[in-house]
C-alpha positions in Angstrom: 0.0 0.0 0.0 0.8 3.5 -0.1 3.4 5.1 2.4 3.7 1.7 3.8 7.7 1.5 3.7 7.9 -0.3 0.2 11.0 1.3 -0.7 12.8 1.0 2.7 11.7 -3.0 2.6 13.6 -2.5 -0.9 16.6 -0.9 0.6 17.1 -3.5 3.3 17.1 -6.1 0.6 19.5 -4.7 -1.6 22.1 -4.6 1.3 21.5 -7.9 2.2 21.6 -9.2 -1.2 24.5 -6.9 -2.0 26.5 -8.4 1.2 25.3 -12.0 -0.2 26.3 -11.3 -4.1 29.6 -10.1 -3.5 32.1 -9.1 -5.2 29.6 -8.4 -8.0 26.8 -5.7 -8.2 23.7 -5.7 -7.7 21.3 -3.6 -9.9 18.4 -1.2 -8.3 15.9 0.4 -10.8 12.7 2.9 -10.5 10.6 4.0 -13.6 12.3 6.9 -14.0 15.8 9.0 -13.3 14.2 11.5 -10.7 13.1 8.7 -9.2 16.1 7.0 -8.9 17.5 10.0 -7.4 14.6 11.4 -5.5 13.1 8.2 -3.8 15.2 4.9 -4.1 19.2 6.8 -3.5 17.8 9.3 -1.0 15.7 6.6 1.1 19.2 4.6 0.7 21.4 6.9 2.3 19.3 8.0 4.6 18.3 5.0 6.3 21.9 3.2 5.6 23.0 6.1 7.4 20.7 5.3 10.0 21.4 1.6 10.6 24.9 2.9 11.1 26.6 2.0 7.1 29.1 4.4 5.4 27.2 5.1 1.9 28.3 7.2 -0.7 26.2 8.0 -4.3 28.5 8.4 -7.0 26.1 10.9 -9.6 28.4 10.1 -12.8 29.0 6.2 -12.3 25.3 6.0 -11.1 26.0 3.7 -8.8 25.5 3.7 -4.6 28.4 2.4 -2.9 28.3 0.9 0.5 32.0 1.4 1.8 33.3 -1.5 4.2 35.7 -4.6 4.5 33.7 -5.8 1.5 32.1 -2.7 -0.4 28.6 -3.1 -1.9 27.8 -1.6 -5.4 24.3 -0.9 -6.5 23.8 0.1 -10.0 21.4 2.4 -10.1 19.3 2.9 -13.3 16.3 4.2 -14.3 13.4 2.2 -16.9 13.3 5.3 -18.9 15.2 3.3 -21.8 17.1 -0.4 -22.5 20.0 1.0 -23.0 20.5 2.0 -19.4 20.8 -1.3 -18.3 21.8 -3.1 -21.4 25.6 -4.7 -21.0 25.2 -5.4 -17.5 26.0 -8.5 -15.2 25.2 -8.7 -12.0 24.2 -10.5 -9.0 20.1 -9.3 -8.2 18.3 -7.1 -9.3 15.8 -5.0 -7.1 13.0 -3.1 -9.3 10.6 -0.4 -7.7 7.9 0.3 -9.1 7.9 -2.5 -11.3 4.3 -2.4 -13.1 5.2 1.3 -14.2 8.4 -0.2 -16.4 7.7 -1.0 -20.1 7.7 -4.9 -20.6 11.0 -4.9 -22.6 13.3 -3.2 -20.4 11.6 -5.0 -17.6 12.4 -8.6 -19.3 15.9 -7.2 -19.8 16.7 -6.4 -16.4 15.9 -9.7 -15.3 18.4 -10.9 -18.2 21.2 -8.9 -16.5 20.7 -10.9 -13.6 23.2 -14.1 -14.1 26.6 -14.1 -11.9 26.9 -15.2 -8.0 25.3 -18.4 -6.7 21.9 -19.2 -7.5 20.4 -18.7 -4.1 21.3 -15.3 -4.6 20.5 -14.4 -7.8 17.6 -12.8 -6.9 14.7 -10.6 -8.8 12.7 -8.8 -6.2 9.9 -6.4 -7.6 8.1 -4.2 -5.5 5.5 -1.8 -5.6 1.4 -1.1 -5.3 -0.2 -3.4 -7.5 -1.7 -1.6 -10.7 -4.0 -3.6 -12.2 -2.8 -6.9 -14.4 -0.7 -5.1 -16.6 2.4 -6.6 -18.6 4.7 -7.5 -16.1 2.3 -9.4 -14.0 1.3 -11.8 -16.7 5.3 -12.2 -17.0 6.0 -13.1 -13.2 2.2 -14.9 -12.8 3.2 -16.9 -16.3 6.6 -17.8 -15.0 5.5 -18.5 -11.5 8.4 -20.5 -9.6 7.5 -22.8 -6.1 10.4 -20.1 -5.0 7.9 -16.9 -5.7 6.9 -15.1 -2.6 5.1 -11.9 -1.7 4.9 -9.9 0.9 2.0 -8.0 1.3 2.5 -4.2 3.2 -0.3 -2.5 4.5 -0.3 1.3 4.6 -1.6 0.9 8.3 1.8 -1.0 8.7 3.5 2.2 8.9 3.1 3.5 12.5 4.7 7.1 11.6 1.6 7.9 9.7 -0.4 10.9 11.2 -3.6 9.1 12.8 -6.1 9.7 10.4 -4.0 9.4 7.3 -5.6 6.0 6.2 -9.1 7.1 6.5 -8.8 10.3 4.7 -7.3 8.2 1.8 -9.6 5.6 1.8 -12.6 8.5 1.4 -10.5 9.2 -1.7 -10.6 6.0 -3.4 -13.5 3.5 -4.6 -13.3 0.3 -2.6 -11.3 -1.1 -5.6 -9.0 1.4 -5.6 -8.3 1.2 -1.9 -7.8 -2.6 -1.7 -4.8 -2.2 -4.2 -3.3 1.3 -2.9 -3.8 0.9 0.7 -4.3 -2.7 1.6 -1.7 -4.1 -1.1 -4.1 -6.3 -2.6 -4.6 -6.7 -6.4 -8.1 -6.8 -7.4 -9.3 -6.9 -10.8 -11.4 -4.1 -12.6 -14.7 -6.0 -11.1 -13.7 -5.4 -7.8 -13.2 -8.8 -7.1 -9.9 -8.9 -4.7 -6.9 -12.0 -5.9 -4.9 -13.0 -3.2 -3.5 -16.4 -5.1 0.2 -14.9 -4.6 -0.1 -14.1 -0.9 0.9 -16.1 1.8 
C-alpha cells in the first residue's frame, strides 16, 4: 500500500543481497531517473545512514556504494530506456515500481541478472499493484514454487499521522483502496486476488 515502507523493505534487501552477491553488483531500478534520485538513492542513504553503514552516491557512475571490508555496489538505473541497463552483469536485481516499467526493459533487467550463486540471484519487484498489466502476466506466467510476496499494508506504517488511512480511503472506490492501501490486487470488477499471498 501506499506510504507503507515499500522502498525501505527494498533498501534492506539490496544490502542484504548486495552483502550475499559479493564481489559483484547488484542492480536497483525505478521507472524513471528523478526517481532513482529522489526516492530509491535518498531513502538509501538515509536510512543506511541510520542503521549505522558508510554510503556514498556516486552521480556520474550512477551507482550507490556501501563502503566497508567488503564494499557493496548498487547500479542504479532508471526504466526510462534499455540502453541503461543493457551490458550489465550482475548479481540481483531489485526493481521499484515495477508495473510502471515497459515490458521490454523490464524482461531485460531480469536478463542482466546471471553471476553469483543461484540462491542469490535474486529478482525482487516491488510496488502497489496496478492492475494486471504486462509485467504481472510475466512473473504470474513464469510462477516458480520459489515466488513469494509480501504483502504491506499502509496501516503497517506506525509514523503515519492518525487519520492518514481514513482520509485516503474516502478518496478512493473500494477497488482502488484494496490495491493502494491494503496491497491487494483486485481486478477491474472489484473482485480482490490474493493467489500470490501467503
Amino acid at each position: 500500500g501506499y506510504r507503507s515502507g515499500k522502498t525501505v523493505g527494498l533498501v534492506a534487501k539490496a544490502l542484504g543481497l548486495g552483502a550475499r552477491c559479493w564481489p559483484h553488483p547488484i542492480l536497483a531500478m525505478e521507472p524513471t531517473y528523478p526517481m532513482v534520485r529522489d526516492v530509491f538513492v535518498k531513502t538509501a542513504l538515509y536510512w543506511m545512514r541510520q542503521w549505522g553503514f558508510d554510503p556514498h552516491w556516486y552521480v556520474s557512475k550512477k551507482t550507490l556504494v556501501v563502503r566497508g571490508r567488503w564494499p557493496i555496489e548498487i547500479l542504479c538505473r532508471s526504466a526510462d530506456a534499455r540502453e541503461a541497463v543493457e551490458g550489465l552483469t550482475v548479481g540481483a536485481l531489485i526493481a521499484d515500481e515495477w508495473e510502471l516499467y515497459d515490458i521490454d526493459i523490464l524482461k531485460t533487467a531480469m536478463a542482466r541478472v546471471s553471476v553469483g550463486k543461484p540462491e542469490t540471484q535474486q529478482i525482487v519487484l516491488g510496488g502497489t499493484p496496478e492492475g494486471f498489466g504486462k509485467g504481472y502476466e510475466l512473473v504470474e506466467k513464469n510462477l516458480k514454487p520459489t515466488t513469494r510476496v509480501i504483502t504491506a499494508r499502509t496501516t503497517d506504517n506506525r509514523y503515519l499521522r492518525a487519520d492518514y488511512v481514513e482520509d485516503m480511503r474516502s478518496r478512493f472506490s473500494e477497488e482502488e483502496a484494496t490495491e493502494k492501501l491494503d496491497g491487494e490486487r483486485s481486478a477491474p470488477a472489484g473482485r480482490t486476488y490474493t493467489r500470490f499471498y501467503p
